[in-house]
N, CA, C and O atoms as a printed pandas DataFrame, in Angstrom:
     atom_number atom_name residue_name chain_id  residue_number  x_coord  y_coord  z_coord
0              1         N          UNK        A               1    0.845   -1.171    0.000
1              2        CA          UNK        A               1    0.000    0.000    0.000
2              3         C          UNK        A               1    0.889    1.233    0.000
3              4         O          UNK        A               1    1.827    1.275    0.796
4              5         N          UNK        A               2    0.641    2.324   -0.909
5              6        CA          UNK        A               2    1.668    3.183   -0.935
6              7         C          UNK        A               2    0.335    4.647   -0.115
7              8         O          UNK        A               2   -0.894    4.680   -0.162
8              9         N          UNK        A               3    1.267    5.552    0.487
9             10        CA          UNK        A               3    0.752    6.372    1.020
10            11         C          UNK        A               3    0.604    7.675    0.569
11            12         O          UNK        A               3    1.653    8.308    0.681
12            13         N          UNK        A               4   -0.439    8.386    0.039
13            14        CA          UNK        A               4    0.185    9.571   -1.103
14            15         C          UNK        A               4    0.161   10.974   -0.375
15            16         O          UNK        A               4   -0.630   11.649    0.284
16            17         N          UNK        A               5    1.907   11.073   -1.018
17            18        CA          UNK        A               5    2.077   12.468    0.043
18            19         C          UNK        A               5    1.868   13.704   -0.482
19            20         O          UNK        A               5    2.078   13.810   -1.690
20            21         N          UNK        A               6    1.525   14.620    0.086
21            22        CA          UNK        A               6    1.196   15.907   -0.428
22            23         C          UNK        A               6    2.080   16.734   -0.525
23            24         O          UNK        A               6    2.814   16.529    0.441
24            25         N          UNK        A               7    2.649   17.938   -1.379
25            26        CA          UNK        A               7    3.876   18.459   -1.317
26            27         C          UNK        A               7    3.256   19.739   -1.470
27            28         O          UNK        A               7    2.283   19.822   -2.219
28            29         N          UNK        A               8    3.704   20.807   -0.833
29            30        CA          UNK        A               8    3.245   22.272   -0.469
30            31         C          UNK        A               8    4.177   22.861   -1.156
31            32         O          UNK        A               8    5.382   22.703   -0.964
32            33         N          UNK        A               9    3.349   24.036   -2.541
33            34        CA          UNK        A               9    4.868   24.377   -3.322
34            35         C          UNK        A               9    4.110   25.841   -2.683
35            36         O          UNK        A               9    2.933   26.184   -2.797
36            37         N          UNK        A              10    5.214   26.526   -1.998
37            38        CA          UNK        A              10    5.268   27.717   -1.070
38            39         C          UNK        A              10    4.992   29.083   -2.850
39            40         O          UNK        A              10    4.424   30.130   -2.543
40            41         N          UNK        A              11    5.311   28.973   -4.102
41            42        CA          UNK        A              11    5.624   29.793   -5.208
42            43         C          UNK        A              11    4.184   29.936   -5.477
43            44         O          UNK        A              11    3.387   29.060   -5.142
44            45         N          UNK        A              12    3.846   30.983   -6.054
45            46        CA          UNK        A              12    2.943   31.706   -7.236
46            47         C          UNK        A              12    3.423   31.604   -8.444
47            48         O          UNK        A              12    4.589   31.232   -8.583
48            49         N          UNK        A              13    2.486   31.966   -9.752
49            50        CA          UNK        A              13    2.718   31.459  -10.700
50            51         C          UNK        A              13    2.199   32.438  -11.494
51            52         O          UNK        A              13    0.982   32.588  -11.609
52            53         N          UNK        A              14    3.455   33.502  -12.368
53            54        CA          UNK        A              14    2.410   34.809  -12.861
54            55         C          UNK        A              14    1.535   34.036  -13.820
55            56         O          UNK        A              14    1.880   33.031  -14.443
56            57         N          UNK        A              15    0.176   34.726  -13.863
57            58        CA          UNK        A              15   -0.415   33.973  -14.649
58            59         C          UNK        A              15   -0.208   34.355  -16.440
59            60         O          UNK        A              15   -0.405   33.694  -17.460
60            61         N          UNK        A              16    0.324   35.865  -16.159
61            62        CA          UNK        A              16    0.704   36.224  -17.932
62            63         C          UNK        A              16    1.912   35.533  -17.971
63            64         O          UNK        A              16    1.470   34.400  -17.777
64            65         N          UNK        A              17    2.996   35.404  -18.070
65            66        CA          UNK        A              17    4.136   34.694  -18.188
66            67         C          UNK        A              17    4.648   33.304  -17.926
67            68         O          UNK        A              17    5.470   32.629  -18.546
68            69         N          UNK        A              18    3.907   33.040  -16.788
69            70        CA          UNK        A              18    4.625   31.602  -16.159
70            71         C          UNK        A              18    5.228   32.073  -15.425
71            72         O          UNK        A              18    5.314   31.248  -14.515
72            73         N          UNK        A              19    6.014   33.332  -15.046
73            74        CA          UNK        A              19    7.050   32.734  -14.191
74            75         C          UNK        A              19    7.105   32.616  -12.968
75            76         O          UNK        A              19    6.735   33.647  -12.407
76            77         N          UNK        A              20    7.528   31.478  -12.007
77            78        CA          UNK        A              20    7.653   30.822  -10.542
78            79         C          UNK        A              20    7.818   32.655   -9.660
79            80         O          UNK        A              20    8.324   33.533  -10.359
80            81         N          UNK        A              21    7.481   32.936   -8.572
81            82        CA          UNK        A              21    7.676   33.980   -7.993
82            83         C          UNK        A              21    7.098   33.389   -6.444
83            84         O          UNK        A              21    6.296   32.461   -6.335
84            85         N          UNK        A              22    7.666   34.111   -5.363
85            86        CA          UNK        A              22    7.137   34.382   -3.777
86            87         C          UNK        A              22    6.190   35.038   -3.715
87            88         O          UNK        A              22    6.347   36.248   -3.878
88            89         N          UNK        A              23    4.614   34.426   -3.413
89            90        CA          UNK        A              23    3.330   35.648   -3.509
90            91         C          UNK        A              23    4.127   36.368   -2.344
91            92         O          UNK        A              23    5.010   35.950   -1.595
92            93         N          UNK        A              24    3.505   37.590   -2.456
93            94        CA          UNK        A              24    3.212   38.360   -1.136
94            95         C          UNK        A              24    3.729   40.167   -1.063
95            96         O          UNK        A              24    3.877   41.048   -0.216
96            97         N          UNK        A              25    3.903   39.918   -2.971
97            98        CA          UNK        A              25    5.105   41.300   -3.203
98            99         C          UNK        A              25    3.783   41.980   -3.485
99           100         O          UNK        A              25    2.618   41.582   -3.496
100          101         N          UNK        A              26    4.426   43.258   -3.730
101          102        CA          UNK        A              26    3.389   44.544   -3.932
102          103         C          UNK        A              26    2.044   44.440   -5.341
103          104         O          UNK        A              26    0.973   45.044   -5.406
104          105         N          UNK        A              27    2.617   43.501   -6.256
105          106        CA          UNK        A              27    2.618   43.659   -7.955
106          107         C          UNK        A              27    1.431   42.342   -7.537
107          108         O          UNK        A              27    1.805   41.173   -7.444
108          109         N          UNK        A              28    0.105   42.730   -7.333
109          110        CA          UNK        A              28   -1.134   41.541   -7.673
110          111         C          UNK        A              28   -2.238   42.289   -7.821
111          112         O          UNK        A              28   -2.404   43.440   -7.417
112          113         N          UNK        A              29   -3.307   41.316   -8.658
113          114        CA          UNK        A              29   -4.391   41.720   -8.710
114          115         C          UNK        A              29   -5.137   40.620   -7.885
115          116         O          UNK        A              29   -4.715   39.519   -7.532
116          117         N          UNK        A              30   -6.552   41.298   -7.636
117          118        CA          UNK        A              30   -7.771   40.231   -7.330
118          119         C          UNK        A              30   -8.697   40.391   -8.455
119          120         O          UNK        A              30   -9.358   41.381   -8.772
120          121         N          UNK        A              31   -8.610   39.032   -9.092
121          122        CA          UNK        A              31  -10.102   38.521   -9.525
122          123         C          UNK        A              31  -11.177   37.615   -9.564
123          124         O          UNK        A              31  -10.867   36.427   -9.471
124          125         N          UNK        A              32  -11.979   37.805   -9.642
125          126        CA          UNK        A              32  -13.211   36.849   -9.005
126          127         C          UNK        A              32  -12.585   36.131   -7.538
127          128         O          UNK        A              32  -12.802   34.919   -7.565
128          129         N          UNK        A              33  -12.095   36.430   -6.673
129          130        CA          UNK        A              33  -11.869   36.518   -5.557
130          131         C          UNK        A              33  -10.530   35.336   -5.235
131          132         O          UNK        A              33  -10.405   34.477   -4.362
132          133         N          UNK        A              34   -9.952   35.616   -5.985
133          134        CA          UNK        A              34   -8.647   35.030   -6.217
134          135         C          UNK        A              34   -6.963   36.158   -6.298
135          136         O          UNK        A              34   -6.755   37.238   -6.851
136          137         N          UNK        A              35   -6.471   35.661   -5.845
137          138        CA          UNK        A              35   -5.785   37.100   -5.730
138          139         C          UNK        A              35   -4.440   36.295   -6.683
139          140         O          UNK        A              35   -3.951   35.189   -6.453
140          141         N          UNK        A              36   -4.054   37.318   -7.848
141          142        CA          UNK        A              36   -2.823   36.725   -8.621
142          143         C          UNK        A              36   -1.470   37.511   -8.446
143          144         O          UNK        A              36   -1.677   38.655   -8.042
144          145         N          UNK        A              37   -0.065   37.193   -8.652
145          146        CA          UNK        A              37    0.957   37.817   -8.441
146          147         C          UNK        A              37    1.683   37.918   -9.740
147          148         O          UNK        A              37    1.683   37.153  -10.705
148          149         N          UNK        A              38    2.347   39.129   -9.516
149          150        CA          UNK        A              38    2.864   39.617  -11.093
150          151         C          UNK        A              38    4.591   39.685  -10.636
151          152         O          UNK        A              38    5.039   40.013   -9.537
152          153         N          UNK        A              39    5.447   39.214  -12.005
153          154        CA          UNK        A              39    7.108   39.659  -11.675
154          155         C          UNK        A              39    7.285   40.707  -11.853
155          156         O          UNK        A              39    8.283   41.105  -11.250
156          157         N          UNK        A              40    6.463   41.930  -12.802
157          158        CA          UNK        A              40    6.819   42.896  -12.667
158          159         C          UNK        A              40    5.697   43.290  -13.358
159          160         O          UNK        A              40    4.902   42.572  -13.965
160          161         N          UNK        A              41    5.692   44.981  -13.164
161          162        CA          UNK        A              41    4.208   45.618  -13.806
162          163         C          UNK        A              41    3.621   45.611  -15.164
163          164         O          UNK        A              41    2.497   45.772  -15.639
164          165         N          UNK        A              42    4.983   45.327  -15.673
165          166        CA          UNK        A              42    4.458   44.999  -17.326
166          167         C          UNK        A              42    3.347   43.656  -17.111
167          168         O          UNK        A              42    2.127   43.765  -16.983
168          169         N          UNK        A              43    3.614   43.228  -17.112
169          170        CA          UNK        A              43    2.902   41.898  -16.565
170          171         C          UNK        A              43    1.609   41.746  -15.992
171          172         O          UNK        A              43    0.767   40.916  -16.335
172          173         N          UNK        A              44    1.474   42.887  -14.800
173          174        CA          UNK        A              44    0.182   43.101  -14.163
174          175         C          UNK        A              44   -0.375   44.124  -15.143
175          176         O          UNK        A              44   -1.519   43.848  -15.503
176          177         N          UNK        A              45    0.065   45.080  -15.595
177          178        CA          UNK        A              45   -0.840   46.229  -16.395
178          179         C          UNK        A              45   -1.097   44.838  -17.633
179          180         O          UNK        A              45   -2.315   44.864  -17.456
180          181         N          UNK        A              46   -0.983   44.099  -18.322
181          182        CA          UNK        A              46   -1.575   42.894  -19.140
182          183         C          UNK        A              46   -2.504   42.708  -18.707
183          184         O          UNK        A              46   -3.529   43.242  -19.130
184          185         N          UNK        A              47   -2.473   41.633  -17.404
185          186        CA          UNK        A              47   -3.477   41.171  -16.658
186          187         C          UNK        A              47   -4.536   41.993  -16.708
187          188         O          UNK        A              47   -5.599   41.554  -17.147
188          189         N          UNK        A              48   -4.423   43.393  -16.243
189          190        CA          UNK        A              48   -6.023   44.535  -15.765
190          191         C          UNK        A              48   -6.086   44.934  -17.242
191          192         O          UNK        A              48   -6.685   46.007  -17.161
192          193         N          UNK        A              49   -5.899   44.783  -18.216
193          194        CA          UNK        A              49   -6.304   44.733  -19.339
194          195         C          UNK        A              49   -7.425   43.828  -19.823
195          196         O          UNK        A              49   -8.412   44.377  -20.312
196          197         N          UNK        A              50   -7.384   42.522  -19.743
197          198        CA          UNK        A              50   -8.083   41.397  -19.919
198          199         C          UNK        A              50   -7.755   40.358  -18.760
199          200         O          UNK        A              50   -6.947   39.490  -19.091
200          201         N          UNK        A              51   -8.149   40.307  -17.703
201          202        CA          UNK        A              51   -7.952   39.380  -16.985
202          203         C          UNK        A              51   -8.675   37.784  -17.020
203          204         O          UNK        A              51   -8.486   36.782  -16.331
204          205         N          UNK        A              52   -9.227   37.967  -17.716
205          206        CA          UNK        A              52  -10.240   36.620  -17.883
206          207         C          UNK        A              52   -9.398   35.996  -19.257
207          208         O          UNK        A              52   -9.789   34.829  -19.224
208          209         N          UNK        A              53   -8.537   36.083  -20.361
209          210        CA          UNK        A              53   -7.496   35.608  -20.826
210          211         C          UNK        A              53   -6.546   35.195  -20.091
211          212         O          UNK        A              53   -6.047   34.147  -20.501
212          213         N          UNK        A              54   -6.067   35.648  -19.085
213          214        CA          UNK        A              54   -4.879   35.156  -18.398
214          215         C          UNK        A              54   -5.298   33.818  -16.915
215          216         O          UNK        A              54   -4.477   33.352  -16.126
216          217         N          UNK        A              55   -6.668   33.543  -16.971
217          218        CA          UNK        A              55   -6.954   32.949  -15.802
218          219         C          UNK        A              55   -7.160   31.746  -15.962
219          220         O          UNK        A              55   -7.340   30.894  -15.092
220          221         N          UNK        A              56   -7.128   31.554  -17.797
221          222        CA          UNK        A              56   -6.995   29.854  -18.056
222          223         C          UNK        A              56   -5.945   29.074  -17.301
223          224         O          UNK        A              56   -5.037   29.515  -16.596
224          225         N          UNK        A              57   -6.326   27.527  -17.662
225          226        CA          UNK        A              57   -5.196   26.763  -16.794
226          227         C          UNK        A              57   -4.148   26.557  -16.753
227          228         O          UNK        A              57   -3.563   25.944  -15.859
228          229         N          UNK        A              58   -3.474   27.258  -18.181
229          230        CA          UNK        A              58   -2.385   27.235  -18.692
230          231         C          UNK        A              58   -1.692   28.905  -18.914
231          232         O          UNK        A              58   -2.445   29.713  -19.457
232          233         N          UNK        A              59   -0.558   29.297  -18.579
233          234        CA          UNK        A              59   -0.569   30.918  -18.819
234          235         C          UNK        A              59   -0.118   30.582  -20.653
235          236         O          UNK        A              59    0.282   29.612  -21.296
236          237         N          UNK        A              60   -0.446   31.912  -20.910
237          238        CA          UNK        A              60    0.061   32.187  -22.341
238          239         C          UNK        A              60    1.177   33.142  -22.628
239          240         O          UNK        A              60    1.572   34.039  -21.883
240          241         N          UNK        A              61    1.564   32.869  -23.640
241          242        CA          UNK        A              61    3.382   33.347  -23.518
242          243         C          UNK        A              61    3.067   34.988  -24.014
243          244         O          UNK        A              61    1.945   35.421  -24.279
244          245         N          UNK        A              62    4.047   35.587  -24.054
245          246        CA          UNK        A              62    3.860   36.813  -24.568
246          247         C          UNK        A              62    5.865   36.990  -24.369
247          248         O          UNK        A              62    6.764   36.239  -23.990
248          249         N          UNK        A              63    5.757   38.778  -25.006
249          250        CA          UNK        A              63    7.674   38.857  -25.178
250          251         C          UNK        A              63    7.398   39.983  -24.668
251          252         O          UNK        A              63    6.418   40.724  -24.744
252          253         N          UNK        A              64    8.680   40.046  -23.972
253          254        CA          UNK        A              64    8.913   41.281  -23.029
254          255         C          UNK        A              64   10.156   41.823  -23.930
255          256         O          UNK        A              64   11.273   41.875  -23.415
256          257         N          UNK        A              65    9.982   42.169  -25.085
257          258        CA          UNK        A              65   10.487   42.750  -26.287
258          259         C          UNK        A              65   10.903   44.261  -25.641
259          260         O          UNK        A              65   11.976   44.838  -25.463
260          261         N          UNK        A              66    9.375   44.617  -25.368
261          262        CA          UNK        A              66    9.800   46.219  -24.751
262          263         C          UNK        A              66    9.870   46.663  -23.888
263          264         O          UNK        A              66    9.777   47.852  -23.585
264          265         N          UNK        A              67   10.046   45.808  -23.325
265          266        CA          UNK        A              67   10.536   45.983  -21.704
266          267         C          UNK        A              67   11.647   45.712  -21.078
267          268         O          UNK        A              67   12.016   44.642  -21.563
268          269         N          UNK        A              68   12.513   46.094  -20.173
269          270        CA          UNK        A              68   13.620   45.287  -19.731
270          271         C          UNK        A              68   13.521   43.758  -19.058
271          272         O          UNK        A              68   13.034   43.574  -17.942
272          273         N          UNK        A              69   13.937   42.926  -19.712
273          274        CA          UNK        A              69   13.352   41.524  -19.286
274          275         C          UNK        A              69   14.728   41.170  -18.627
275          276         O          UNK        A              69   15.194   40.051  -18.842
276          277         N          UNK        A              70   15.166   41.746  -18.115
277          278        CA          UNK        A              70   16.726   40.871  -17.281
278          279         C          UNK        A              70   16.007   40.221  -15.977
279          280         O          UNK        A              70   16.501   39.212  -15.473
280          281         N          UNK        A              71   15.091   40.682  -15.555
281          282        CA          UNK        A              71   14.752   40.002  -14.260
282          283         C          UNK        A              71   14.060   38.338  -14.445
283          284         O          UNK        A              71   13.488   37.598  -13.645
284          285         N          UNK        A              72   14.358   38.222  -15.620
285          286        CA          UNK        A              72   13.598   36.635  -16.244
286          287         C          UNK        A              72   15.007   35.921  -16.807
287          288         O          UNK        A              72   15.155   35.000  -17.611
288          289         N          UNK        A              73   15.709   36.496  -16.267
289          290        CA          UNK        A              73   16.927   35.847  -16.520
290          291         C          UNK        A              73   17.764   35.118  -15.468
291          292         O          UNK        A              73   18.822   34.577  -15.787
């Protein structure tokens, strides 16, 4: 009999980008009573644009072309 263990992943998950982050920083929105975390504002100003695109189960990619993207590095 195997025992199934549960594993607590402590990360958020921007929902425009993917990328892994620590909730709890300044950069989130709430929608429909869910609260999401952003790596940086490019990211959240997306989100409050259309937030109901970004809340599927999967995030969707986009390029941080015009933005400084070193922090995804």
């Amino acid at each position: 009999m195997h025992a199934h263990v549960h594993s607590y992943d402590p990360l958020a998950t921007d929902p425009v980008c993917g990328m892994r982050l620590a909730p709890g920083g300044p950069l989130s929105e709430d929608h429909r009573g869910t609260t999401y975390w952003f790596c940086d504002p490019a990211c959240a100003a997306i989100f409050r644009e259309e937030p109901g695109r970004w809340t599927t189960p999967e995030p969707l990619t986009h390029d941080h072309a015009d933005q400084d993207a070193a922090h995804h590095a």
